[in-house]
C-alpha positions in Angstrom: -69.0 -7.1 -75.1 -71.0 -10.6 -74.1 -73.6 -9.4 -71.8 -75.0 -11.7 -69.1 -78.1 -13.8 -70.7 -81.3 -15.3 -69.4 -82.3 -19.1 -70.0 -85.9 -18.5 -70.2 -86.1 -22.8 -69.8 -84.3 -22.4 -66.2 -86.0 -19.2 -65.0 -88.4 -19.5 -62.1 -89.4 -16.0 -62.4 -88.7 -15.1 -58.6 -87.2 -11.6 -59.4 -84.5 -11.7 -57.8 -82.1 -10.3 -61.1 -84.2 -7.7 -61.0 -84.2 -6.4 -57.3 -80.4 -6.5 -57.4 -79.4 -4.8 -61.2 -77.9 -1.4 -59.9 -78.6 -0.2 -63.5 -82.2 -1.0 -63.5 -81.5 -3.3 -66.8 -83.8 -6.5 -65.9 -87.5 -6.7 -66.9 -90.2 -9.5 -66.7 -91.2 -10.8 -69.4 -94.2 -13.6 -69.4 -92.9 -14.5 -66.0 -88.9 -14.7 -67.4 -86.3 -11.9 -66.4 -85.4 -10.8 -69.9 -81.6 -8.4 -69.5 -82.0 -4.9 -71.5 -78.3 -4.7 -73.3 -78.8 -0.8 -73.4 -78.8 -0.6 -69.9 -76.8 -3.4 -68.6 -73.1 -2.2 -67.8 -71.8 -5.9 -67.3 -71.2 -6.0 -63.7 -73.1 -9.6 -63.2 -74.6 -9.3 -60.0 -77.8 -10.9 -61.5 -75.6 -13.8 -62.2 -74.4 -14.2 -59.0 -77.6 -13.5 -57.2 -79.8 -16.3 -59.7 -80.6 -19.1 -57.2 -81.6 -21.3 -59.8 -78.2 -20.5 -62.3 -80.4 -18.9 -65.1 -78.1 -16.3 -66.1 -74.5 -16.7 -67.6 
């Protein structure tokens, strides 16, 4: 399974990812969202919810 992933050059760190993963799957890391596979069940809301289009 491809599981959603994080440019860390396009991050802006705002947290958004994080306040929307259902699964509790996104972590900051040095001020980038960084997606924990074991956790994430592929639904892509942090996709969808990346204002800056970080995540694909």
């Amino acid at each position: 399974m491809d599981f959603p992933k994080v440019d860390s050059e396009k991050c802006i760190g705002c947290e958004a990812c994080v306040a929307v993963c259902p699964d509790n799957a996104i972590i900051m890391e040095n001020d980038t969202a960084r997606i924990l596979e074991d956790k994430c069940r592929n639904c892509r809301v942090c996709e969808r919810t990346c204002p800056v289009g970080a995540i694909s």
